[in-house]
C-alpha positions in Angstrom: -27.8 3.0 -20.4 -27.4 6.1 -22.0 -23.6 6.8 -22.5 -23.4 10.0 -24.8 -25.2 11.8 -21.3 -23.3 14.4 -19.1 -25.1 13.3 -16.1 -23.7 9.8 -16.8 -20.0 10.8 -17.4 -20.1 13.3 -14.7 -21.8 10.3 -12.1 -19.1 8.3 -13.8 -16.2 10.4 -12.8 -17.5 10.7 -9.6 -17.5 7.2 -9.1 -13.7 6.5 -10.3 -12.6 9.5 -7.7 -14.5 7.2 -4.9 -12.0 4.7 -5.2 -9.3 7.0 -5.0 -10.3 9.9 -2.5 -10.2 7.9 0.8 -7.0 6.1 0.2 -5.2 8.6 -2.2 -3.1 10.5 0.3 -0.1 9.9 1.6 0.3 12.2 4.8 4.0 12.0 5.3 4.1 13.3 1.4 2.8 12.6 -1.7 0.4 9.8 -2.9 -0.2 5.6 -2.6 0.3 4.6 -6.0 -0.3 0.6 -5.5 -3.4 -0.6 -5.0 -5.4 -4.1 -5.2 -8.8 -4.4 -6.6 -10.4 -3.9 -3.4 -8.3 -0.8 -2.3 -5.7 -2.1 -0.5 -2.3 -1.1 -0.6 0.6 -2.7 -1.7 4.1 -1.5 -2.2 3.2 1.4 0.3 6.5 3.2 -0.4 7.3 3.2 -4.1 6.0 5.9 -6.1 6.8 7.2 -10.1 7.2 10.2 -11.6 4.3 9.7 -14.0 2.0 8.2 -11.5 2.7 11.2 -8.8 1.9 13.8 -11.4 -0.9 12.1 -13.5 -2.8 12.1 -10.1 -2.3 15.9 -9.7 -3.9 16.3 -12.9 -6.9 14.3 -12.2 -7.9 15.9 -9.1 -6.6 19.2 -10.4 -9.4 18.6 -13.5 -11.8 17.2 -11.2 -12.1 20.0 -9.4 -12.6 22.0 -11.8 -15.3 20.1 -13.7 -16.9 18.7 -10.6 -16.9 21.8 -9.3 -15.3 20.2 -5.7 -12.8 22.8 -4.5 -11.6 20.2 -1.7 -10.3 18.5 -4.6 -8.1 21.4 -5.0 -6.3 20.4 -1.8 -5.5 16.9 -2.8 -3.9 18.4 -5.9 -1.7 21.2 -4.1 -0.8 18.3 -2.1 0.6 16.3 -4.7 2.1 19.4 -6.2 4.4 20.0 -3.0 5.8 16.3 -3.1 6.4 16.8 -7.2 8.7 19.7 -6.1 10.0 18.7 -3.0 10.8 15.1 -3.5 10.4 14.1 -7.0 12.6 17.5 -8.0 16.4 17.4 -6.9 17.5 20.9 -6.5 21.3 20.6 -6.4 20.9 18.5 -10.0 18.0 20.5 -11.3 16.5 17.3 -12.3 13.2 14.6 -11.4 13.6 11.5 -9.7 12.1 9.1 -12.3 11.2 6.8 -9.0 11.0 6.7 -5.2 11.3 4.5 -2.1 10.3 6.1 1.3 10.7 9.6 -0.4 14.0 8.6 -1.4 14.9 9.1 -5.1 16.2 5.5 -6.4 16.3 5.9 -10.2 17.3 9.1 -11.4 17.0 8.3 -15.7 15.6 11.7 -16.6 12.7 10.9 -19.5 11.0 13.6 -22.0 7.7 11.2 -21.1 8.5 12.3 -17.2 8.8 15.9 -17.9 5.7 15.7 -20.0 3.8 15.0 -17.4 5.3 17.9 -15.2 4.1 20.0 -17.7 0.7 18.7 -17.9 0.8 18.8 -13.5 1.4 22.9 -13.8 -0.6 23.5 -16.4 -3.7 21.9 -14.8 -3.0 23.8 -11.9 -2.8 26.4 -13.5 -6.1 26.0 -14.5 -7.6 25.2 -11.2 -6.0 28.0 -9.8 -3.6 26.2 -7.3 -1.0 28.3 -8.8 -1.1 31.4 -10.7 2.0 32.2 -12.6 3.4 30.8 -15.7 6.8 30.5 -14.4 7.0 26.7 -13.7 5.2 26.0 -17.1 8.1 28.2 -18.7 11.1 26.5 -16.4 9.5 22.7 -17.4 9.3 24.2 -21.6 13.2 25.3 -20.9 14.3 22.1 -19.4 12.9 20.2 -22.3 14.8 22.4 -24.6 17.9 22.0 -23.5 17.8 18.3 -22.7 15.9 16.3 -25.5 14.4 18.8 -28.0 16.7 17.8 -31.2 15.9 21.3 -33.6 17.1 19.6 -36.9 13.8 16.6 -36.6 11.8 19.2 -34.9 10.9 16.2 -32.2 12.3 15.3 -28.7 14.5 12.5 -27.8 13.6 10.4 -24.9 16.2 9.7 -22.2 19.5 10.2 -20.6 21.1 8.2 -18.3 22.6 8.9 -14.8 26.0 9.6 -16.3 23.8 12.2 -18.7 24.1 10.8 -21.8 21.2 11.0 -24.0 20.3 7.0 -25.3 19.9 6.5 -28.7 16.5 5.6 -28.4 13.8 7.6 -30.2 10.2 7.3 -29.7 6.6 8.8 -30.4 5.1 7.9 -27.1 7.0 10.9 -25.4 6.3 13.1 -28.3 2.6 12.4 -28.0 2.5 13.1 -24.6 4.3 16.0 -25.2 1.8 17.2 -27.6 -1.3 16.9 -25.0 1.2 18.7 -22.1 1.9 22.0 -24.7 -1.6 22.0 -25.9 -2.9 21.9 -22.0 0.2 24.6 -21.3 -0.8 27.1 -24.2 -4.8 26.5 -22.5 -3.6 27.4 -19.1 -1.5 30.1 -20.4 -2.4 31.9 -24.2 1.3 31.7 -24.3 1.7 30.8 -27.7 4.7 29.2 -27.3 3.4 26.3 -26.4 1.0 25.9 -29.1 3.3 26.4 -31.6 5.4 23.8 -30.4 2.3 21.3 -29.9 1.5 21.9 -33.4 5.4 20.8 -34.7 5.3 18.1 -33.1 1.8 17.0 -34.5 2.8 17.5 -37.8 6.2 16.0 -37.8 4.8 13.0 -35.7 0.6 12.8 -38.4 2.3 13.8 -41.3 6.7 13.0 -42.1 7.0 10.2 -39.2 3.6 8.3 -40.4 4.6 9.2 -44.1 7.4 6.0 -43.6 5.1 3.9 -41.8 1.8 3.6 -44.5 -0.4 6.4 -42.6 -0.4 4.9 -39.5 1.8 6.0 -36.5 5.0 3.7 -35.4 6.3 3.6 -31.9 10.5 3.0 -32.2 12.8 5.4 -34.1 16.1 5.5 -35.0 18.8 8.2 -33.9 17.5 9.6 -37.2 14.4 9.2 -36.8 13.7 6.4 -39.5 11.4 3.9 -38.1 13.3 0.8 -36.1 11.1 -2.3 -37.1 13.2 -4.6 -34.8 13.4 -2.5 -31.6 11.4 -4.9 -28.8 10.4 -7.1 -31.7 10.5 -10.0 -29.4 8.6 -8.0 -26.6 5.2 -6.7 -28.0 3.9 -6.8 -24.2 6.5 -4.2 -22.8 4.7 -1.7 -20.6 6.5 1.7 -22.2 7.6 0.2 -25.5 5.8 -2.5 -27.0 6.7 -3.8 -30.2 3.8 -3.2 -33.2 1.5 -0.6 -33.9 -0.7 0.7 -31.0 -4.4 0.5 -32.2 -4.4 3.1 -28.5 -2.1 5.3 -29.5 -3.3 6.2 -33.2 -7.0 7.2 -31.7 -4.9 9.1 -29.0 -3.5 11.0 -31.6 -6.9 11.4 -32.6 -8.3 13.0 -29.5 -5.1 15.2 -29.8 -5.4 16.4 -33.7 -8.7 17.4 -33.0 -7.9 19.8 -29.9 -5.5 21.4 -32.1 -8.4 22.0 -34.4 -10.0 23.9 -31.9 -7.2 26.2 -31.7 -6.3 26.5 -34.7 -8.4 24.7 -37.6 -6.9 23.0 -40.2 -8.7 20.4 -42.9 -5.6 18.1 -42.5 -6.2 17.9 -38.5 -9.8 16.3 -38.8 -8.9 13.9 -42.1 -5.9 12.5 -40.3 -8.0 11.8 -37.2 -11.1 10.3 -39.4 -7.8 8.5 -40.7 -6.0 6.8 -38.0 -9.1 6.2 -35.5 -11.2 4.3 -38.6 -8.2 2.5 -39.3 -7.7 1.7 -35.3 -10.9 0.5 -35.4 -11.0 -1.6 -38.8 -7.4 -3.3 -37.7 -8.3 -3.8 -34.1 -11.5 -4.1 -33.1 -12.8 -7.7 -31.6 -15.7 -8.9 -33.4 -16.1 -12.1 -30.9 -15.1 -10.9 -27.8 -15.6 -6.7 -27.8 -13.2 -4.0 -27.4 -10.2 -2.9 -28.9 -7.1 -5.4 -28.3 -3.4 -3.9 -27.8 -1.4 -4.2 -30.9 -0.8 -5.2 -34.5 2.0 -5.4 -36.5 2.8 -3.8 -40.0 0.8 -6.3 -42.0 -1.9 -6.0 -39.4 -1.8 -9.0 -37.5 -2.2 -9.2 -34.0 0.8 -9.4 -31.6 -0.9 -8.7 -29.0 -4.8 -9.1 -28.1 -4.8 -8.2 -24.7 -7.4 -5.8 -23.7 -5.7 -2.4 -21.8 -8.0 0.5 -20.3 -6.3 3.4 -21.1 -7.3 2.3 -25.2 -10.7 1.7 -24.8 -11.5 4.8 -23.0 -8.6 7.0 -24.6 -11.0 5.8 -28.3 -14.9 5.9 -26.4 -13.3 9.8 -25.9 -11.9 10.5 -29.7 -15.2 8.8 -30.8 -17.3 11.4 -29.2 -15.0 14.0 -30.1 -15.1 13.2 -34.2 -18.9 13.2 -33.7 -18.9 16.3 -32.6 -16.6 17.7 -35.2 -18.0 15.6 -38.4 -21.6 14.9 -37.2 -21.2 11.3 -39.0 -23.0 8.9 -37.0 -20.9 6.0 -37.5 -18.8 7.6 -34.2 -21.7 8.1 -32.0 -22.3 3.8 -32.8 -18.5 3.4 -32.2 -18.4 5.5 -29.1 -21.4 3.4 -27.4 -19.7 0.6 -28.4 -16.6 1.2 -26.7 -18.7 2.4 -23.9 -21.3 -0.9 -23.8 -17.8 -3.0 -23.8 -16.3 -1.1 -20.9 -19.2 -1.2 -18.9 -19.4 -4.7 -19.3 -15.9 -5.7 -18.8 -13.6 -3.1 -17.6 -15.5 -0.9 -15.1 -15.1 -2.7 -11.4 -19.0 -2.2 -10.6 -18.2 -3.7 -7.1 -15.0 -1.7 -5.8 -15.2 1.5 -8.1 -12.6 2.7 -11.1 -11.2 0.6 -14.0 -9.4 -3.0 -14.3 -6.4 -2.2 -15.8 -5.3 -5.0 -18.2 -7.9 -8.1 -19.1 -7.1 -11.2 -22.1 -8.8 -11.5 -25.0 -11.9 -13.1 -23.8 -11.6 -10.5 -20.8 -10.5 -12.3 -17.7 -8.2 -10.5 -15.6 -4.7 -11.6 -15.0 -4.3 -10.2 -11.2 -6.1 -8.5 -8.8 -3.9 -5.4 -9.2 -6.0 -2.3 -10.2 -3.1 0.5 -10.1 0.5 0.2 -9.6 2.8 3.1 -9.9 4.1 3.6 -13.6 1.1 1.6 -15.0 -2.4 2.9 -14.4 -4.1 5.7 -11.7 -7.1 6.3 -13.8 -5.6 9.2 -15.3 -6.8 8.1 -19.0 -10.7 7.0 -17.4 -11.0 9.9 -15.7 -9.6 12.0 -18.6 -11.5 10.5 -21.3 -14.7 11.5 -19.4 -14.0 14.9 -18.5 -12.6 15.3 -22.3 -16.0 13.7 -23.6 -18.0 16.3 -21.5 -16.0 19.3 -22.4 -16.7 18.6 -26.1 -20.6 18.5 -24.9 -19.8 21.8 -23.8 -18.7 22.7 -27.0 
């Protein structure tokens, strides 16, 4: 199997869509977020912010890069639901979750609006909208609500009674990165750039300057690492305890967009950095793939084997080839890819197990559940690793 192929990772996003495309649509409003391995749904009614608009982006992208303008529709339709249901008008805020298109949790999160950002500015892109207005709104609503000027980073999340927790974290500043970098592309406003690059730097360079290099998940209000926050829960869905082997080669895939934008040496030797340190820490020699997390003297706390890492690393893999040339990442990224094909691609029903042990059994038969996995981070990685062929 050739992996480093367009026609593969083209066929291959296909194939994930094909899970998706007859089952997707909800046509009282918005998406099924819940399915089982086989595509059935469970939990017909619940839906989450992050899951409605991640799905927006990947048909959104799809449509573009499979060149499928139908696709289009199944974004706008999404679209409409993100600012008819998920978007309170009388509060001006998002319902974090939904049951039967009622909002039932309504914690605003910086991760949440993120993704809202990323939603408009790949329809942007597609052309299912054509002003910059929403982009704009979504930029101003993060600045008034969690962007904290004096750490040049946001904070994560305020409560019903709109007070803003004490938690800080990098997982919402991450995401925040990819959402400004896709707003400036769907845009040239250079606005969002700008801000893409802050948070980069304050996030690769001051934040990881406490933390030996590599990048730490929990802050304090003053954003000094918190080395006990969720110590006794390195499994937690949003905020696992440890150091994300995932999350440094995200950072990665994200440094080296900004180098297309705007080049810089440190961008590409912070990459090199943190995905050959990723890889060094947490690769699995006996049983493939790269487990979940490690903790600051690099032992494992965690050697479950998610999705979103392998193919959010097979995608910065291909990307540092491309920018460096240096073999060693075309052997990592077929790597990554051999594993996945093996273990975490369902060849029988289509798309991606989400979450498999150590010697890569699966825990349940649930393939996508709202909050935790629509193939937004397969489907990405893919069309990311064929838009840097295209490069």
């Amino acid at each position: 199997m050739n992996f480093y192929n367009a026609e593969f990772l083209t066929n291959h996003s296909q194939s994930i869509l094909d899970f998706y495309d007859p089952r997707v649509v909800d046509k009282t409003g918005g998406y099924f977020q819940n399915f089982y391995d086989d595509g059935k749904t469970f939990n017909a009614g619940f839906r989450q912010l992050v899951s409605s608009t991640r799905i927006i982006v990947n048909y959104a992208m799809a449509s573009i890069a499979l060149n499928k303008p139908e696709y289009r529709e199944i974004a706008k339709h999404g679209l409409n639901y993100l600012e008819q249901v998920h978007w309170q008008e009388n509060t001006q805020t998002y319902a974090w979750t939904l049951e039967n298109h009622q909002a039932v949790d309504m914690t605003q999160q910086a991760y949440g609006y993120a993704f809202v950002l990323l939603a408009y500015a790949a329809a942007k892109k597609a052309d299912i909208i054509s002003a910059n207005a929403p982009l704009i709104a979504t930029y101003d609503l993060l600045e008034k609500r969690f962007w904290q000027p004096e750490f040049g980073l946001y904070a994560d999340e305020i409560n019903v009674e709109g007070v803003l927790s004490d938690y800080r974290g990098q997982n919402a500043n991450m995401h925040l990165c990819e959402a400004m970098i896709a707003a400036y592309e769907a845009t040239n406003e250079m606005m969002f750039l700008d801000r893409a690059f802050l948070i980069a730097e304050n996030i690769v360079q001051r934040q990881a300057s406490h933390t030996d290099g590599l990048i730490w998940e929990h802050y304090q209000t003053n954003f000094l690492p918190d080395w006990e926050y969720n110590k006794n829960d390195p499994k937690n869905l949003y905020r696992p305890w440890g150091f994300q082997p995932g999350h440094q080669t995200e950072w990665t895939k994200l440094l080296l967009m900004l180098h297309r934008h705007r080049p810089a040496d440190w961008l590409v030797k912070a990459a090199k950095s943190l995905f050959d340190r990723a890889m060094e820490l947490a690769w699995d020699k006996t049983h493939g793939g790269l487990i979940y997390g490690f903790d600051p003297q690099g032992k494992w706390c965690d050697d479950d084997k998610y999705f979103w890492v392998q193919a959010e690393s097979f995608a910065a893999a291909a990307m540092l080839y491309q920018t460096t040339k240096d073999e060693v990442y075309l052997t990592h990224y077929n790597n990554l890819w051999q594993y996945s094909w093996q273990h975490m691609i369902d060849h029988q029903h289509g798309a991606w197990f989400r979450l498999l042990n150590r010697s890569n059994q699966k825990y349940s038969n649930k393939k996508s559940s709202a909050g935790a996995k629509c193939d937004y981070h397969s489907l990405g990685a893919c069309l990311e690793t064929l838009r840097t062929f295209s490069l």
